[in-house]
N, C-alpha and C positions, 0 to 999 in steps of 0.2 A: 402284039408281041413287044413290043416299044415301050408300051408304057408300062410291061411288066418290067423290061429290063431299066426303063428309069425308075421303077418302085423300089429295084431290087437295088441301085447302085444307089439311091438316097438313105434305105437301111444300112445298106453297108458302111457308107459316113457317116451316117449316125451312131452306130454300134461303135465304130472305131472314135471315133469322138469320144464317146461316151465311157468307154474302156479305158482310153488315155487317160480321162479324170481320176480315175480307182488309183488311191495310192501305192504307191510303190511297196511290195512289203517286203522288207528287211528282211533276216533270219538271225539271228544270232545260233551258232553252230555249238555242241556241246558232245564232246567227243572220249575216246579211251584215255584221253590226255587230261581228264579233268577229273578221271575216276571211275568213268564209266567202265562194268564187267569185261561188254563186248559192242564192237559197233553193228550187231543187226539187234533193231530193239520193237520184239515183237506187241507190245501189250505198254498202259500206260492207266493207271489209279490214282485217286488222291484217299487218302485217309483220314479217320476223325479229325485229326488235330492239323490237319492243311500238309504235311510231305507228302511228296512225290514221288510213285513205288513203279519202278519201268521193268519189267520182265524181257530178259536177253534170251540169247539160246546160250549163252554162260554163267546163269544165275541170278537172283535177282537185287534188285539195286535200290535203295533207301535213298532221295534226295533232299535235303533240307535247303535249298537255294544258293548252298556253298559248296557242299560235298555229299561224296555219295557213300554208304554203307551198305557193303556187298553180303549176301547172304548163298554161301553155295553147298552142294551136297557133300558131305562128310562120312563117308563110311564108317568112321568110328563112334558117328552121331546119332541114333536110331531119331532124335529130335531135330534131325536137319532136313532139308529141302530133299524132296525124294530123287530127284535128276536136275540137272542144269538148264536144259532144253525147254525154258517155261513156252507158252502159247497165248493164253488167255490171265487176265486178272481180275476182278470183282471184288470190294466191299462192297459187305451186305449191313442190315440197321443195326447192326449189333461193333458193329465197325473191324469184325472179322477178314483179313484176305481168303479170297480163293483163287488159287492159282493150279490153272490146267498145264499138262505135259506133252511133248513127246516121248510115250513110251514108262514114263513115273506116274500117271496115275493123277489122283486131285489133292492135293494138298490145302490143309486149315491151317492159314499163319494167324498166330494170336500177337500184332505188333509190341504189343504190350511186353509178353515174354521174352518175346523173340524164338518160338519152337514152332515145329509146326508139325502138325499129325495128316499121317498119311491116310488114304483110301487108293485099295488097287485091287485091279483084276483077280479073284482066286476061281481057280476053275471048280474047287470044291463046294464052294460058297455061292448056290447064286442068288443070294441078297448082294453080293457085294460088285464092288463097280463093273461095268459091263466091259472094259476094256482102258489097256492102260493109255492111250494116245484121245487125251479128250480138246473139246473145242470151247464154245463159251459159257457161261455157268451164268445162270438168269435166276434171281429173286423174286420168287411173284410173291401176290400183295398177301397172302396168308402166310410168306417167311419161307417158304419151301422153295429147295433150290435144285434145278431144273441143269443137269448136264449133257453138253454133247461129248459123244464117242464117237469111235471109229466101229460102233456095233449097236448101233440106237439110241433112244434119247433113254436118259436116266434120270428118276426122281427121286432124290434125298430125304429121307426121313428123318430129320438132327436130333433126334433123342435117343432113336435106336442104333442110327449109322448107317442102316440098313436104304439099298437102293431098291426101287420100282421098275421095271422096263418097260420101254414102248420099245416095241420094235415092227421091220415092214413083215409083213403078210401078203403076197403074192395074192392070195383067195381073200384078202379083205379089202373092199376099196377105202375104208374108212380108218385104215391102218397108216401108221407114217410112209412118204412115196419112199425112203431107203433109210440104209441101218447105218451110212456111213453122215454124221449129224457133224454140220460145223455152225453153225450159227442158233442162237437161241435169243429172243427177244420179244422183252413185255413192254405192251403200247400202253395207253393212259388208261383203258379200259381193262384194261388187266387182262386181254388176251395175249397168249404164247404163241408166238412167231416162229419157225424153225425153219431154218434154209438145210437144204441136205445137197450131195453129189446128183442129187434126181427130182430137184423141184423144190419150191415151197410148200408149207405147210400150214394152216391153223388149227389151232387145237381149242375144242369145247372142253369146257375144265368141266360140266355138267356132266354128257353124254361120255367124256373120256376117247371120244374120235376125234380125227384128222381131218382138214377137210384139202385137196390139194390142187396144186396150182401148176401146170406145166408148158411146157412152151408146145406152142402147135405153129408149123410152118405154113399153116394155110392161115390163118390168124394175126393180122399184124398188130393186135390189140392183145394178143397173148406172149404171159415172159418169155423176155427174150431166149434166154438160157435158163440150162435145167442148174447148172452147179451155180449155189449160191455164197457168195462169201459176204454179207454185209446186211444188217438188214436197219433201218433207223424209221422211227415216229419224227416227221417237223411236227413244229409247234400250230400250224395250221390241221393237223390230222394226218395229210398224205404219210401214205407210207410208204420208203423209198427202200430199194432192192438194188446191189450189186452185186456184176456178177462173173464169175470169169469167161472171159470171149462175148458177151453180149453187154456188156455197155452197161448202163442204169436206168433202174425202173423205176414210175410215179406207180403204186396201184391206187387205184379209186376205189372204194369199199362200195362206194353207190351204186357201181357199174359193175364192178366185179372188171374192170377193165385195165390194162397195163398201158402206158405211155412209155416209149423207147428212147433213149437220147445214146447213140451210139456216137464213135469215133467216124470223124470222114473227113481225111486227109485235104479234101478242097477247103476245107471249112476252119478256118481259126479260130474261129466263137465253137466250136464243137468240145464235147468230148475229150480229152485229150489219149486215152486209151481205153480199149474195151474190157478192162479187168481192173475191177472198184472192188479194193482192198477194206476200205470203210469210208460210212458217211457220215457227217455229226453236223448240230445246227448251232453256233452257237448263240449267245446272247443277243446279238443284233441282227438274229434273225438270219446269216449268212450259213449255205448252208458251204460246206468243204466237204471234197471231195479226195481222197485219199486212192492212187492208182499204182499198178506196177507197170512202168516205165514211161508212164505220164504225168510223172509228178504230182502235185497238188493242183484240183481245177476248184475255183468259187464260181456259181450255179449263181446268175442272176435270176430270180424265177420270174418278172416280172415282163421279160422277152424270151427265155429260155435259151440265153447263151453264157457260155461257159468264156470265164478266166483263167489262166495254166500260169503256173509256176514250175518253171522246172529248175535244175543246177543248171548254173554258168560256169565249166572251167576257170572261166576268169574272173571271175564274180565271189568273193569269200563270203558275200553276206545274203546269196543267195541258195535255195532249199542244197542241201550238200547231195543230194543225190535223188534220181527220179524215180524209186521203187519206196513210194509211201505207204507205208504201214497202218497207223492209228492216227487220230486228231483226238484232242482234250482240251479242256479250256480248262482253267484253275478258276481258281477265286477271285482272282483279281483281275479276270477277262485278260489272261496271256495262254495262246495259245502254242502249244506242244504238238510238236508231230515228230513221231519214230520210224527212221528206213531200215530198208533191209542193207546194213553193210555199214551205215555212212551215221550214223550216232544217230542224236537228236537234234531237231531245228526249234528254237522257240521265237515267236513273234510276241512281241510285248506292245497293246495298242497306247497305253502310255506313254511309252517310248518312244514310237514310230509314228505318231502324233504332227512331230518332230522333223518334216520333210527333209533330206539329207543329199544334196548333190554333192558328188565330188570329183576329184581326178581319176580315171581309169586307163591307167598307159595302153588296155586291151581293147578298150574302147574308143573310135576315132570320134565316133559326136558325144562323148562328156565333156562334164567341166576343163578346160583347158591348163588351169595350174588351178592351185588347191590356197594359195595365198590370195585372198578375196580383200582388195582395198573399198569399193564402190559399188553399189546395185542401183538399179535403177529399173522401173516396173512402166516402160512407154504405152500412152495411147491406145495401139494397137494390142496390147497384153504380150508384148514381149519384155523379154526379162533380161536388162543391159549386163553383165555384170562385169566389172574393172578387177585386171590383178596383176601381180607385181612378178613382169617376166614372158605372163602369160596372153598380153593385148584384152580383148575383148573377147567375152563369151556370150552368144548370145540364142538364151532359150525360150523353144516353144512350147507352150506349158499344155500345148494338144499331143503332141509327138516325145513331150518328154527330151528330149535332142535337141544338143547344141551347134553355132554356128559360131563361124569368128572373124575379127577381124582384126589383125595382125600389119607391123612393121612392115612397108617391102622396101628396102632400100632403092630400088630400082624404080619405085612408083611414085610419081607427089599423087596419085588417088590412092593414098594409103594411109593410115594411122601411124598418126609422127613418133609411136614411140608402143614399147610393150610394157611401160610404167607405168600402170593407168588410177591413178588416184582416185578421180571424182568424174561421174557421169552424171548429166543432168538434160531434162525434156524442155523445153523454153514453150512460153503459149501458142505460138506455131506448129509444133511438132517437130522444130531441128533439132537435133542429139548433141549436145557440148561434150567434150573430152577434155580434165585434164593431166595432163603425163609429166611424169618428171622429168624435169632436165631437156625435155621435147614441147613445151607449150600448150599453146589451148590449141581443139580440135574445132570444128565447125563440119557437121555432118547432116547432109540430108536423104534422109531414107528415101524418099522415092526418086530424086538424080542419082540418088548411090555416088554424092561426089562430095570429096572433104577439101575443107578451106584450111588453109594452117596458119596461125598466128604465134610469132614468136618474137623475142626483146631485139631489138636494133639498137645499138650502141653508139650510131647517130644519130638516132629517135626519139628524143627525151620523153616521149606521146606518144610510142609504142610499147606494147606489154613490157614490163617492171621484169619481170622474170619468167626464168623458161619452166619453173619447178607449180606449174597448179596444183592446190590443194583441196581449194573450194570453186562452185560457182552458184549464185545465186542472179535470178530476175527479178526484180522490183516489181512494183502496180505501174508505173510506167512505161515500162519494157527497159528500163535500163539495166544489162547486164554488171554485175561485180562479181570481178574474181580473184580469191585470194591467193596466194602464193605463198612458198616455205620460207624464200630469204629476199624478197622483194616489195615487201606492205601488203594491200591494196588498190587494186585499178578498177575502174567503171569502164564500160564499152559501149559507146552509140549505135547501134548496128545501122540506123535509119543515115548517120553521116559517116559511120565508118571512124570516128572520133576517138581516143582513149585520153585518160584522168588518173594518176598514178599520188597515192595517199603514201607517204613515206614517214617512218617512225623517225623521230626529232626529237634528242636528249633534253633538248634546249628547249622546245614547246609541249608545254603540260597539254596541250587541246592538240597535237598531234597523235596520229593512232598510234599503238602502244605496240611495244618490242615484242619481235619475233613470229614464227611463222603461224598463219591464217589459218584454222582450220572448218570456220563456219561460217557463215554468214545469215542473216532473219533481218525480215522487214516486221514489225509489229503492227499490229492495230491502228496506232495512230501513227504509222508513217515513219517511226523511228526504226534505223539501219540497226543493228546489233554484230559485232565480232569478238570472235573469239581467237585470243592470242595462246601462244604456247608459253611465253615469257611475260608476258603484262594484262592478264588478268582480262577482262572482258571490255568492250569497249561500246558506250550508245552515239552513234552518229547523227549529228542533225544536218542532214542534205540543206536547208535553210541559210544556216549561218557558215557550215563548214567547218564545226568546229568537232572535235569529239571529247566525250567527258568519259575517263577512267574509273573502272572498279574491280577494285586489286585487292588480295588478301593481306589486313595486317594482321599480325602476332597477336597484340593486347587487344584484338575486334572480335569479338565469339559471334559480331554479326556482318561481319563482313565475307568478301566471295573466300570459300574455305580453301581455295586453291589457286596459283596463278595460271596454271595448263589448261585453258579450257576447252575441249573437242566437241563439242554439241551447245545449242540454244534451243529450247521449243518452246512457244507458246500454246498452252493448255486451252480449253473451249471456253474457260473462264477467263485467256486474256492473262493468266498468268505466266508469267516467265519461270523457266527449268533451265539450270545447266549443269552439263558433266564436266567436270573435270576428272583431271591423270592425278589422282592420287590424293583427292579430298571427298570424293563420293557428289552427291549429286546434291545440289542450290535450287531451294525456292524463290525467286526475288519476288520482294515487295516492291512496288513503284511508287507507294504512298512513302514510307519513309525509308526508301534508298536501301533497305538491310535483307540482309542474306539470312535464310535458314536450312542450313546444311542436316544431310542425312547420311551414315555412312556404316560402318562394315556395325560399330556397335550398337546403330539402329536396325539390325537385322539384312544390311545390303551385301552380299553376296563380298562384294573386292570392292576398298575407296579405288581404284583407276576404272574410270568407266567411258564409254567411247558413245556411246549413241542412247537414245531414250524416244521410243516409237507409244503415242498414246492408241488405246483399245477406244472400241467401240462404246465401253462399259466405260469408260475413264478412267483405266488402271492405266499405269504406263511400265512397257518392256523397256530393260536398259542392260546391256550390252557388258559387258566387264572383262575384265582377266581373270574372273574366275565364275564364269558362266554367266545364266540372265538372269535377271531381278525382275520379278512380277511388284508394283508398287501400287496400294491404293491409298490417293492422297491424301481420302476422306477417313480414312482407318490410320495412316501412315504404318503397314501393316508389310511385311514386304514376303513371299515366298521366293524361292530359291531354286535353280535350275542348273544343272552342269551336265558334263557328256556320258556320264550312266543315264541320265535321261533321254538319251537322242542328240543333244547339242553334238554340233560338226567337233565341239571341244570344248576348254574350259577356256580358251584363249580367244579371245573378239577381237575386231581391227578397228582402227578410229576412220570414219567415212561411209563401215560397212554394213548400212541401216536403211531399211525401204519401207513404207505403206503403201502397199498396191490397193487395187480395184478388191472392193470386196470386203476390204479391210483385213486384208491377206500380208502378216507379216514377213519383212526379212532380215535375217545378222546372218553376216560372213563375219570368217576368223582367217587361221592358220590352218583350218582343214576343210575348205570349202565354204558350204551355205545352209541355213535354213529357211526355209519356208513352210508356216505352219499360221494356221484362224487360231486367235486368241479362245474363242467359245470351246476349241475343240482342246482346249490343254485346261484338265478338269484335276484337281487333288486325288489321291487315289483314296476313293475310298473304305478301303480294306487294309488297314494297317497291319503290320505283319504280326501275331501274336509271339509271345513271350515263350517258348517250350523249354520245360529244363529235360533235357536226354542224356545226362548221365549224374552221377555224383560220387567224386570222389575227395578220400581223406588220407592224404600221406599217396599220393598218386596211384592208390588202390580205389576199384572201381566195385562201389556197393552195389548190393542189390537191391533195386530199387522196387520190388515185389515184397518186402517183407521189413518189420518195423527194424528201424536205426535207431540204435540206444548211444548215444552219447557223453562219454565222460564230460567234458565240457561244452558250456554255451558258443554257439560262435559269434 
């Protein structure tokens, strides 16, 4: 009994471990405010030419990624939508909609025209539809299309109009199990699937019988439930079955066997509700789960536990409500889901690529303030992060959740200040802090006790200033830390000793004016800083002396800017700097010259703060107007702002990390990202060109029928 419950609490750490990895997924919400009919949106298509065709219970809705074009029933339109109350949608190859009713019957939209021809119940007729409240409408592979009623399944004959009926038969076992049809679906074999109020079905398109599936209570390898609402083919074969009040089914065609994954409140990894609205697999093989009042669950199949996504009151970019309707993925791998009530949610994996912490006032373990100076990725894989206001945040990238550590007036074991510029890891593992206006910090994680360091004004060999802005460790262990309005100082930790570098109008080999914002040791031993006001500076620890390189006017090869917030040395050993307002410096060491890159070589914004190199040798760089993807070898540069996920278009100088993994970070003005370079790929799928209307003198032609032109345009 012991070792099962230590089998069972080592899964359970592993599952939740494992769960916290899955990215966090956004939603972007798309609601009545943006165009949309109505906020319950039952059904979800794409059509030939890529828009987006969502069916409300108020008509249906034409999306082109901007705006939406409502199409609703017109009583004076014999050519309009039979009723507003759509249910179902389907393009079929011919790129036709079909859209089912409450109560209107099946309607043929030709998007092309924009009219749509009805089919409905006549009780005089019976070729004609079997009733007007129908369900899914399925294309099998010979073009004929296959609907459900509220009075059996129906088979459409497109030449004549005329429908076919299946319906149950009490005295046939080989008849459909009932006549009230909601679901219809063809697997890769081109057999017809039929979920009904009273069981599953399949149907022999040879023989023209049923074959049926129902739940037996002695059976726990039989469906679960008889009413079916979902039925989906994965891309492995299984065929999955939802259902109302019984949860979801695997059946196995080998076995003829059903697997059950129901809801069970002790169980997190479960289920999240036992009424599976629909199921879809998309490209990466995931499969979603679509529920009523369990929001959205992702089906790990590979343990068979479930992920839940539900609404957050507090949470705007979370699912807006937990009664999920449909799932759809586009073209461009952005997935759709429509609620009952609460519009449309869309996940864009592009986007969302893009990891995004930020402040949540409803939230006590988020980000702490959203103005992000410093990150820092320690050791143990926690994630330091510095902001201005807001002391320290600091996350665990298993739990997702922040901790802090904050001012206490009351305390010296506290953080001297909540200005937290630059955080930095030393080869021991102690934590540096520096704060503005409050000094350097001295932090160790496992005493959990901070040392404080700050300027004595008796002390001409104590810290320079209280304002840190960099810190860096040498190959020796010798600490330097820069500062906003005090030079540079070195720190012995072994004697406890400080060394204060002061800018000197009067000495050219003095470090150069104004405040510190980087610091780099190189290759060979040479110190590097970066000034706000005097350009970059090479230290020789040796002589003591430092030598200047400042931007002139008549130099097109000199440093392009005097602000400089960053130095990297690349795997080749070359030198990179940012600057505030000349874009980003290659230096040469061979002959002293600068070759600048900037907004007219494809860089994003000249004010740039940070420049993180990839695994591939591209380097991220940080900007005021989002990040620059740069390959040095190409000098080629893509382009990134906060349509893409970025916390924003606005970045902070200091606020740039290479974690474990080769796991990037940039904080801004609206928090952080964290995101793998490999995982931010071009989108593939460029959005094509559609012309949807044409007009001349603001009269809108018909675009069915030839345009004769007085003149050329």
């Amino acid at each position: 009994m012991n070792l099962i419950k230590a089998i069972a609490c080592i899964l359970t750490i592993f599952l939740s471990s494992n769960f916290a990895q899955i990215k966090n997924i956004r939603f972007e919400r798309i609601s009545t405010a943006s165009g949309l009919s109505h906020p319950t949106v039952t059904s979800i298509c794409k059509d030939s030419i890529g828009f987006l065709w969502f069916g409300t219970i108020d008509g249906l809705n034409c999306y082109d990624g901007y705006s939406f074009k409502v199409y609703k029933h017109d009583p004076s339109n014999p050519n309009s939508l039979s009723t507003n109350f759509i249910r179902t949608l389907t393009v079929d190859r011919f790129g036709i909609i079909w859209i089912t009713t409450i109560g209107g019957g099946l309607n043929e939209f030709n998007p092309y025209t924009g009219n749509f021809k009805h089919y409905k119940h006549s009780p005089e007729d019976p070729n004609s539809l079997s009733h007007n409240t129908c369900g899914w409408v399925t294309e099998d592979n010979n073009g004929n299309l296959w609907v459900a009623t509220d009075n059996g399944l129906d088979l459409l004959n497109r030449e004549t109009g005329k429908f076919s009926h299946f319906r149950h038969n009490p005295n046939d076992p080989n008849s459909i199990s009932s006549n009230t049809v909601i679901y219809t679906y063809k697997d890769r074999s081109g057999t017809l699937w039929i979920g009904t109020t009273d069981g599953l079905n399949r149907f022999d398109h040879q023989s023209q019988t049923f074959t049926r599936y129902y739940n037996n209570q002695k059976d726990k390898f039989s469906l679960s439930n008889n009413l079916i609402l979902s039925i989906y083919e994965d891309k492995s074969g299984s065929i999955w079955i939802g259902t109302r009040g019984g949860g979801l089914n695997r059946f196995d065609r080998s076995t003829n066997k059903f697997r059950r994954f129901l809801y069970d409140p002790n169980n997190s990894y479960s289920l999240s509700s036992n009424i599976v609205n629909s199921i879809f697999e998309d490209t990466e093989r995931t499969l979603w789960i679509g529920t009523e009042g369990g929001g959205i669950n992702i089906l790990d199949k590979s343990n068979s536990t479930f992920f839940n996504y539900k609404n957050n009151p507090r949470d705007s970019e979370s699912l807006s409500n937990n009664n999920a309707a449909v799932a759809f993925e586009d073209r461009f791998g952005t997935i759709w889901i429509s609620t009952w009530g609460a519009g449309i949610c869309k996940y864009s994996r592009l986007k969302h690529r893009f990891q995004h912490f930020t402040h949540n006032p409803f939230e006590p373990n988020s980000l702490n303030n959203n103005f992000v100076l410093s990150i820092c990725e320690d050791r143990q894989g926690i994630v330091w992060v510095g902001t201005l206001g807001g002391g320290i945040s600091k996350l665990n990238l298993n739990s997702g959740k922040f901790s802090f550590l904050l001012n206490d007036p009351k305390s010296q074991n506290s953080l001297s200040g909540n200005d937290v510029w630059k955080i930095y890891e030393d080869r021991n593992g102690i934590i540096w802090i520096g704060a503005e206006r409050n000094g350097l910090n001295r932090y160790d994680p496992i005493t959990k006790r901070f040392t404080h360091y700050k300027h004595d004004p008796r002390n001409k060999n104590s810290l320079r200033d209280n304002s840190v802005t960099s810190i860096y460790e040498d190959k020796s262990g010798l600490l330097w830390i820069g500062t906003r309005w005090g030079g540079l100082s070195s720190f012995n930790q072994k004697t406890n000793k400080w060394e204060n570098f002061l800018y000197d109008p009067k000495d050219s080999t003095s470090i150069a004016e104004g405040s510190i914002w980087t610091i780099l040791e190189d290759k060979f031993d040479n110190l590097w800083i970066g000034t706000s006001k005097g350009g970059l500076c090479k230290f020789n620890k040796a002589a003591n002396r430092f030598r200047r390189y400042w931007h002139d006017p008549v130099d097109s090869k000199s440093l392009s800017y005097n602000d400089v917030r960053m130095i990297h040395e690349d795997k080749e050993g070359t030198l990179w700097i940012c600057t505030l307002g000349g874009g980003i410096n290659k230096f040469d060491s061979g002959t002293e010259q600068f070759t600048s890159f900037k907004e007219i070589d494809g860089l994003s914004n000249n004010f740039t703060y940070g420049l993180l190199e990839d695994d591939a040798g591209c380097f991220w760089i940080s900007t005021n107007k989002g990040l620059s993807k740069f390959n040095p070898r190409t000098g080629k540069f893509r382009n990134y702002c906060s349509a893409d996920g970025l916390q924003a278009d606005e970045f902070n100088t200091g606020a740039f990390f290479r974690g474990k993994g080769g796991v990037l970070y940039f904080g801004g003005v609206n928090g952080f990202n964290r995101f793998h370079p490999k995982d931010i790929i071009a989108n593939p799928y460029p959005p094509p060109v559609v012309i949807t209307s044409f007009r001349i003198d603001d009269q809108s032609l018909n675009k069915d029928a030839p345009i004769f032109l007085q003149k050329s345009l």
